[in-house]
Backbone bond lengths (Angstrom), bond angles and torsions (degrees), N, CA, C in turn:
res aa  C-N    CA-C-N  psi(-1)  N-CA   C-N-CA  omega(-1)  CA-C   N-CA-C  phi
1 X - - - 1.452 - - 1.512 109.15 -
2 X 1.477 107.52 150.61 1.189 102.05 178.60 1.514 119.28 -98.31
3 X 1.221 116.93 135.41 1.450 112.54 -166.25 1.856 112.09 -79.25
4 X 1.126 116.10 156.79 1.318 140.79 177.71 1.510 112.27 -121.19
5 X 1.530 110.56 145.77 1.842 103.79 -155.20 1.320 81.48 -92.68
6 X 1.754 136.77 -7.71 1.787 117.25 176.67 1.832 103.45 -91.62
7 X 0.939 84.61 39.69 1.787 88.43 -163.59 1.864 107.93 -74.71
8 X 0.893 149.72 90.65 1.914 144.56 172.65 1.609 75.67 -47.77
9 X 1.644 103.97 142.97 1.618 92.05 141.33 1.984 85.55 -163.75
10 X 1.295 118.71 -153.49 1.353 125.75 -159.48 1.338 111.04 -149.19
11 X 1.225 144.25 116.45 1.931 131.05 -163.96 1.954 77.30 -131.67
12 X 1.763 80.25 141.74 1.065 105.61 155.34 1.555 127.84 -137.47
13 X 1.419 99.96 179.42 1.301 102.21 -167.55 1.504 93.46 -132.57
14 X 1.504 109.51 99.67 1.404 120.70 -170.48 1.354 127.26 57.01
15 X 1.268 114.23 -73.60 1.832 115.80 178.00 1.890 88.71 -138.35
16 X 0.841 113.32 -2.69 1.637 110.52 -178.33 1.251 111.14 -121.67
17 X 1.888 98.75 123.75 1.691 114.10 -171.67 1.465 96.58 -54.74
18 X 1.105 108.28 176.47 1.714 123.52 179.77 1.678 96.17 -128.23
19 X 1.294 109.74 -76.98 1.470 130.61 147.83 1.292 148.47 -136.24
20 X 1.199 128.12 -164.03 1.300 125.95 178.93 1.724 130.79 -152.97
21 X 0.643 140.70 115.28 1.773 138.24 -142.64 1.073 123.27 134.00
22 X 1.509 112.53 -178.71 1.346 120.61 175.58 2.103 114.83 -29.27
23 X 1.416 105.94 136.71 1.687 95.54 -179.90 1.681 109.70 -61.09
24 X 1.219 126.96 -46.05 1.724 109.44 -167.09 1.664 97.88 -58.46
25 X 1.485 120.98 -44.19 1.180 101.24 172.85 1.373 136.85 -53.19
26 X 1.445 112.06 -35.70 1.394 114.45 -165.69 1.597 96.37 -85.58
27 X 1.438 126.43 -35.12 1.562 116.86 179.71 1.444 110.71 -72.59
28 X 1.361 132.31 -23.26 1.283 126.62 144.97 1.580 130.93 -35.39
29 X 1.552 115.64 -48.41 1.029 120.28 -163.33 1.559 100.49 -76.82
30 X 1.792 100.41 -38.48 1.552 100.82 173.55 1.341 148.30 -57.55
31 X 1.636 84.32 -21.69 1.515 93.04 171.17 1.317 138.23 -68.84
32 X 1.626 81.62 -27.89 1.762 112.04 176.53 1.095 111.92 -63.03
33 X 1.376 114.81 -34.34 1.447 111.89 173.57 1.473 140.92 -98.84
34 X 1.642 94.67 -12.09 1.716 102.83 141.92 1.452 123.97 -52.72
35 X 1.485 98.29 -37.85 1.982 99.97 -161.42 1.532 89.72 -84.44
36 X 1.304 134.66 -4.37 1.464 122.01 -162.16 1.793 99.81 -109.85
37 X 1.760 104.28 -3.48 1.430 118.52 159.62 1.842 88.47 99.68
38 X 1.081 119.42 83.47 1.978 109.25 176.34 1.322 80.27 -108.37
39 X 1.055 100.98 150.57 1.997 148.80 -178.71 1.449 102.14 -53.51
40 X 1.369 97.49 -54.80 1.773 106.16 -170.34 1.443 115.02 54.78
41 X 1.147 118.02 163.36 1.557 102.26 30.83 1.415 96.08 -114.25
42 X 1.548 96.45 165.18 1.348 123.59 -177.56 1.523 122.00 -82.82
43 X 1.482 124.39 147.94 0.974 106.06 -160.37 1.565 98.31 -152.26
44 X 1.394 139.93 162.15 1.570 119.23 -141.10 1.537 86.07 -157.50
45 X 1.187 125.62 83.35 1.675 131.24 176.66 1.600 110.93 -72.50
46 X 1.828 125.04 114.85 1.685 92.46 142.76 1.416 113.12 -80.38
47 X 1.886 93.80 141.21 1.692 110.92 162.20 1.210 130.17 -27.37
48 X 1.173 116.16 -35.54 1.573 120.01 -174.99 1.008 132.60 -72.33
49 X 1.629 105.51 -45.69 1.148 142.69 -149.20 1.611 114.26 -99.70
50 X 1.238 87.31 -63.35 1.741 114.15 -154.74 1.006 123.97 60.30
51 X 1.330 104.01 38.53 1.742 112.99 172.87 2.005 101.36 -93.35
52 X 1.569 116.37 133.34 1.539 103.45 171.74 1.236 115.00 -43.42
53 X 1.366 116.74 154.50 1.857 125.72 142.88 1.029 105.18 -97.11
54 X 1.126 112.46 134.29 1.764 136.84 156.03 1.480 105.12 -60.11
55 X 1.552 109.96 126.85 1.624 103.26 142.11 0.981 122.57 -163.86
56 X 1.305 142.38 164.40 1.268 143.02 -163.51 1.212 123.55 -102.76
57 X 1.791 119.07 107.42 1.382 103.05 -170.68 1.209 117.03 -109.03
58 X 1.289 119.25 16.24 1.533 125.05 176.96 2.080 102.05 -75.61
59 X 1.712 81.76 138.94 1.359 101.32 -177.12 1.674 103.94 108.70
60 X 1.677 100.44 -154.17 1.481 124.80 -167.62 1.250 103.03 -92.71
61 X 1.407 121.92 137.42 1.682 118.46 177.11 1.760 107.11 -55.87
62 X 1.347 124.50 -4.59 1.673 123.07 168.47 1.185 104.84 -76.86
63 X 1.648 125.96 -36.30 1.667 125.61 -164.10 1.445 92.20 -112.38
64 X 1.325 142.92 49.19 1.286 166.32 158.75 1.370 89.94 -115.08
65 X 1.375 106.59 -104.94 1.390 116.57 -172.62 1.524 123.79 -20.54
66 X 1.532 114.13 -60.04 1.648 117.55 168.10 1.175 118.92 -87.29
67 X 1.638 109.42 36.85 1.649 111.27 135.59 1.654 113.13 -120.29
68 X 0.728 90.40 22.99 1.599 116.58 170.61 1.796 107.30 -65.63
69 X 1.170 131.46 115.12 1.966 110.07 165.43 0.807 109.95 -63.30
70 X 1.687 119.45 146.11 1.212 113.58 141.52 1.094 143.88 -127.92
71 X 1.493 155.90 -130.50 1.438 125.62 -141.89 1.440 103.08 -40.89
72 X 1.570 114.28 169.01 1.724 135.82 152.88 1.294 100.08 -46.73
73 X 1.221 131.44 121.32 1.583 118.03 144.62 1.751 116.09 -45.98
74 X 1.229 76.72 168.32 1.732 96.04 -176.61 1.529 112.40 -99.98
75 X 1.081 97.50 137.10 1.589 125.54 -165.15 1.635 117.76 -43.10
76 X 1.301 130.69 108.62 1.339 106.28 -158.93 1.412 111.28 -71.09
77 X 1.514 114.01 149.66 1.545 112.04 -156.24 2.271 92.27 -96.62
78 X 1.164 105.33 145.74 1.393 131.58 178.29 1.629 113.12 -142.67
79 X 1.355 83.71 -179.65 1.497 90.70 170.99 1.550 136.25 -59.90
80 X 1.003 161.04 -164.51 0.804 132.23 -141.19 1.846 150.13 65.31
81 X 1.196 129.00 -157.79 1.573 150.97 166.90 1.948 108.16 -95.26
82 X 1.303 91.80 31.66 2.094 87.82 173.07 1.989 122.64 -14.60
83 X 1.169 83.92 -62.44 1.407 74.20 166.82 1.493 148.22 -32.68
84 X 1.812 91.37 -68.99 1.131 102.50 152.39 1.342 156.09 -53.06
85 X 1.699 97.06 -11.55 1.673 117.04 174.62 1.790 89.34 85.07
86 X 0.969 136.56 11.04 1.851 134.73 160.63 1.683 104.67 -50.33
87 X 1.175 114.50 142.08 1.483 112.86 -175.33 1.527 77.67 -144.25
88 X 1.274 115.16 156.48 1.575 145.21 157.76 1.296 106.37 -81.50
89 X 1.301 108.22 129.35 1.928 119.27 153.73 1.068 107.96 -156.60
90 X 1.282 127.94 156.12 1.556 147.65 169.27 1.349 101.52 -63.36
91 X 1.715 104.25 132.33 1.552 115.97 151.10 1.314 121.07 -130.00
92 X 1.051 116.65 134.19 1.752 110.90 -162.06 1.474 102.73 -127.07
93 X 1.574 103.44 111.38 1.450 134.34 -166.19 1.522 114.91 -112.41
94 X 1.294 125.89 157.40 1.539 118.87 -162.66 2.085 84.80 -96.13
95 X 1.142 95.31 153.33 1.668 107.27 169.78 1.421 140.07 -39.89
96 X 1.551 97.85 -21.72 1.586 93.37 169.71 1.661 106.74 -98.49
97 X 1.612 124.90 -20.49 1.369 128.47 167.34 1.375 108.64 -47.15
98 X 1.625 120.29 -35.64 1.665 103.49 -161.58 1.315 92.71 -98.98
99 X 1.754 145.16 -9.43 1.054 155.97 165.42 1.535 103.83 -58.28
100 X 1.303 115.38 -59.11 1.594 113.28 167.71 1.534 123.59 -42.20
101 X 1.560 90.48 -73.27 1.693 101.02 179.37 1.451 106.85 -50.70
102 X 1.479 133.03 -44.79 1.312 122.45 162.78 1.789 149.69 -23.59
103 X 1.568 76.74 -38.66 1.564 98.22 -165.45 1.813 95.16 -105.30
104 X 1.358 120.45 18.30 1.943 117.56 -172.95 1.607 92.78 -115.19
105 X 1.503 116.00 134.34 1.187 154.75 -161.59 2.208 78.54 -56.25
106 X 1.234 102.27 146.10 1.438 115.19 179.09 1.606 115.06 71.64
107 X 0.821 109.65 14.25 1.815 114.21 -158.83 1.301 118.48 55.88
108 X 1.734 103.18 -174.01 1.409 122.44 -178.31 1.990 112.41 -67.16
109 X 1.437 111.43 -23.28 1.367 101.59 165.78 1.892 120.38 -66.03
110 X 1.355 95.33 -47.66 1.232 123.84 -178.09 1.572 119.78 -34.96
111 X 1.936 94.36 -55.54 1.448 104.59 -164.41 1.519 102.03 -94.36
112 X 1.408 111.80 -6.78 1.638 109.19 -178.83 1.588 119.93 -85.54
113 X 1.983 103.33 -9.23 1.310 125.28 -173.64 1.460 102.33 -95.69
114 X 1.162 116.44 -25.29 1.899 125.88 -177.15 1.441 91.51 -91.02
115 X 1.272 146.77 -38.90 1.395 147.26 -165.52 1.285 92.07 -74.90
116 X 1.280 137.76 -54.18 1.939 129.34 -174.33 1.399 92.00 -89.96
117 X 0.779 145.16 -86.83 1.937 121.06 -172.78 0.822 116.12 5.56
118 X 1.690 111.76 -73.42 1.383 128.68 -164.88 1.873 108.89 -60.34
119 X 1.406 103.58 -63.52 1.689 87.74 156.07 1.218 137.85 -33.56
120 X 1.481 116.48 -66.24 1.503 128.81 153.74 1.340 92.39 -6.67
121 X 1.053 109.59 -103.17 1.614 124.40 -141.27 1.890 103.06 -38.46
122 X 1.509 98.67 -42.95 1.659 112.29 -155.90 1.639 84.33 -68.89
123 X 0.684 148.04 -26.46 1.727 136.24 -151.71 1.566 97.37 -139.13
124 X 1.093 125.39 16.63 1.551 110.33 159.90 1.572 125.34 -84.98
125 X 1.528 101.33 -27.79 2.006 91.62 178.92 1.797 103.04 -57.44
126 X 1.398 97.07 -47.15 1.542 101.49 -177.38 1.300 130.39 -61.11
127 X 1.860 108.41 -30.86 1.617 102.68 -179.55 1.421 84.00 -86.65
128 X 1.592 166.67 -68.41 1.047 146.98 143.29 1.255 115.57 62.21
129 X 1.698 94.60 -87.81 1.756 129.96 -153.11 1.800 98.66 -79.41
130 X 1.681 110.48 -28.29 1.026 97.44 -162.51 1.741 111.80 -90.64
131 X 1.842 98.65 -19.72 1.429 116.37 173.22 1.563 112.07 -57.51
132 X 1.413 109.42 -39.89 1.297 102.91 -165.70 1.679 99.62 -103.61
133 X 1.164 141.17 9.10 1.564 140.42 121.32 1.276 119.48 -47.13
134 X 1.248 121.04 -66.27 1.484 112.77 174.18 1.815 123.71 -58.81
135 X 1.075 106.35 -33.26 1.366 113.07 157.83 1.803 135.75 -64.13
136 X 1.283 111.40 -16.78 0.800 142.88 131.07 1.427 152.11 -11.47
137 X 1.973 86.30 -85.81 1.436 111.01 173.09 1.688 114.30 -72.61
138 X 2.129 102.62 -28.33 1.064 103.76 172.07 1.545 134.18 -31.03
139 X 1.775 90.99 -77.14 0.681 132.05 -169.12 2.151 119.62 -47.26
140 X 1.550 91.71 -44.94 1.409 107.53 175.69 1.775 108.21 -80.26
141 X 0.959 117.74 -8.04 1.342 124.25 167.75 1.464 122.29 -78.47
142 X 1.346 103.00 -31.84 1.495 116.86 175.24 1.814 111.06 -66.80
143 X 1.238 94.97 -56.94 1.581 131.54 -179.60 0.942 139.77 -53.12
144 X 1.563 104.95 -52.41 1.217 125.02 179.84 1.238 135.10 -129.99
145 X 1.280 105.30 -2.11 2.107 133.65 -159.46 1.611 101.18 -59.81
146 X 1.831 120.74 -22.18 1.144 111.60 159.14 1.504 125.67 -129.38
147 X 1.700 98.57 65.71 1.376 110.54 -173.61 1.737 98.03 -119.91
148 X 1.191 143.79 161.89 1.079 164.31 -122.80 1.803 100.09 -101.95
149 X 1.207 142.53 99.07 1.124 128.68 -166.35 1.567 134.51 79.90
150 X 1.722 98.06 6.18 1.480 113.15 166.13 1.389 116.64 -48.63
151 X 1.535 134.06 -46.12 1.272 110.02 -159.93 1.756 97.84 -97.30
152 X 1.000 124.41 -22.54 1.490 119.64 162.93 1.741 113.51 -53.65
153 X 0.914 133.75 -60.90 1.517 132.28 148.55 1.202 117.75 -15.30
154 X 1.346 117.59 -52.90 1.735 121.37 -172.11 1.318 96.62 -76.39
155 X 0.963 118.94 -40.01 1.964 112.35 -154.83 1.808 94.15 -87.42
156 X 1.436 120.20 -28.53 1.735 120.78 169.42 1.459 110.37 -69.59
157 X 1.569 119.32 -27.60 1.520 129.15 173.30 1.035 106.18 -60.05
158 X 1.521 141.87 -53.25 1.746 152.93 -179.69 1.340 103.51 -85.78
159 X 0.938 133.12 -28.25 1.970 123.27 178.82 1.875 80.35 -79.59
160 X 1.179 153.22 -71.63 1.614 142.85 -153.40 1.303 85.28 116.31
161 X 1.177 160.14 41.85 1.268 161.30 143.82 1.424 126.93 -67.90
162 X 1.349 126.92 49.33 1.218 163.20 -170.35 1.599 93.73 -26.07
163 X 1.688 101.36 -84.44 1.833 117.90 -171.05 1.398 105.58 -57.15
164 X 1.448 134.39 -24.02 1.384 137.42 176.01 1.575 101.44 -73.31
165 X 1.295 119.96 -66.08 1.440 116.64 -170.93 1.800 103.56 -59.32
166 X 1.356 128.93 -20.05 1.455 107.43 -151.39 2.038 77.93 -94.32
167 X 1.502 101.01 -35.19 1.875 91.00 178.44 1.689 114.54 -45.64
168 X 1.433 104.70 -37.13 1.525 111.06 -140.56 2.210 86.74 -80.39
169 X 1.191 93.25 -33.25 1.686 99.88 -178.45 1.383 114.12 -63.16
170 X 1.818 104.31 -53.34 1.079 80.21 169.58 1.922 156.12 154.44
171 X 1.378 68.25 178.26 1.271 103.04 172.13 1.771 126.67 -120.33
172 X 1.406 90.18 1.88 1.732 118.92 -155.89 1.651 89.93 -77.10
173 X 1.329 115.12 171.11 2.482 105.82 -174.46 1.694 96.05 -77.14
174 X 1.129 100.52 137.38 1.257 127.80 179.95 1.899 110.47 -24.69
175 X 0.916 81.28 -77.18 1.976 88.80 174.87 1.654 110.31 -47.88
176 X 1.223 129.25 -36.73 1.419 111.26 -154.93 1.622 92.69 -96.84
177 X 1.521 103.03 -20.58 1.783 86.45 172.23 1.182 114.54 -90.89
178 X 1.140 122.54 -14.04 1.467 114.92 169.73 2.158 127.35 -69.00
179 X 1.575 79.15 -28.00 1.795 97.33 174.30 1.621 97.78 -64.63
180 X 1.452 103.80 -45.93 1.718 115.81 -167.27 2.052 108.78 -62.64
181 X 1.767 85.72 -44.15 2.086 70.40 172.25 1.401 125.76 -86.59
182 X 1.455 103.56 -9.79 1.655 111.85 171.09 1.632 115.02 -60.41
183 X 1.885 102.38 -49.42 1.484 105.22 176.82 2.008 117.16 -69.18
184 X 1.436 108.07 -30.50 1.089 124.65 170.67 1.648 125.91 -48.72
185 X 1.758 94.52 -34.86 1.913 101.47 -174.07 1.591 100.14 -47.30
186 X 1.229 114.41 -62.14 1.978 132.76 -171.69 1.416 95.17 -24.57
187 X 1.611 115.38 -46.15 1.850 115.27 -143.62 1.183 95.99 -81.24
188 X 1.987 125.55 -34.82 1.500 120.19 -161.73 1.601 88.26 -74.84
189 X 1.038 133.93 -78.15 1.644 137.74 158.66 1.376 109.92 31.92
190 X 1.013 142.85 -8.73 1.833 155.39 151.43 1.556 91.56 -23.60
191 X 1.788 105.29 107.28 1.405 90.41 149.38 1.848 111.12 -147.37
């Protein structure tokens, strides 16, 4: 993955966090703990996700750092509400759909922006719960996939089996189950 400098993420050093936070911080801390000789291997989680970050630690913690990104670029501006981040695209609807959307208070932009909101809203605890399960499962797969009671864990992670998964962990090294019930809170979150 490619890293982003607003990035939370978590590096470790085998089964032991290093840190956790913002990335310049946490690749800072990592470096420190390359140069202080860590075991590794090292390993560079975003929070969210639990997808790796890439980064490059060859060189000076200055030519670390300024290969670092930084800000997001800015949004390329088009037609549309720029400001607002509005982008134009084609949607191709059968004849009585654009007859509908036609005839709804604000127009057809209007009512097609209240139509995904309104979804939005209805299916976010759940896509939510399920982001931060799969993130999760990632994550403990990386971690833990040959630790003692891994796949019982996974299958209590997807049943919502909260007191089963936190038994089945543990016993798992201190830091990686604790990363694991932090990423885990999102999944019980079902509502």
């Amino acid at each position: 993955m490619k890293p982003s400098n607003d990035l939370s993420c978590s590096a470790f050093d085998h089964r032991r966090l290093i840190a956790s936070g913002p990335l310049a911080e946490v690749v800072r801390a990592t470096r420190q703990a390359l140069d202080a000789g860590a075991a590794g291997p090292i390993l560079i989680f975003d929070d969210r996700t639990s997808q790796p970050v890439e980064v490059d630690f060859r060189g000076s913690l200055g030519e670390v750092m300024a290969r670092l990104p930084g800000p997001a670029p800015a949004t390329p501006r088009g037609p549309g509400r720029p400001r607002l981040g509005v982008v134009a695209r084609e949607v191709t609807l059968l004849p009585r759909h654009w007859d509908w959307l036609g005839q709804q208070p604000g127009g057809i932009s209007g009512a097609l922006r209240r139509l995904v909101e309104n979804a939005t809203r209805q299916q976010e605890p759940q896509a939510r719960a399920r982001m931060a399960q799969e993130a999760t499962d990632r994550f403990m797969r990386v971690m833990a996939g040959d630790l003692a009671g891994y796949e019982e864990a996974s299958r209590a992670l997807y049943r919502g089996e909260r007191q089963r998964f936190a038994e089945l962990t543990a016993k798992w090294p201190t830091d990686v189950r604790e990363h694991l019930l932090k990423l885990a809170a999102g999944a019980w979150a079902k509502e």
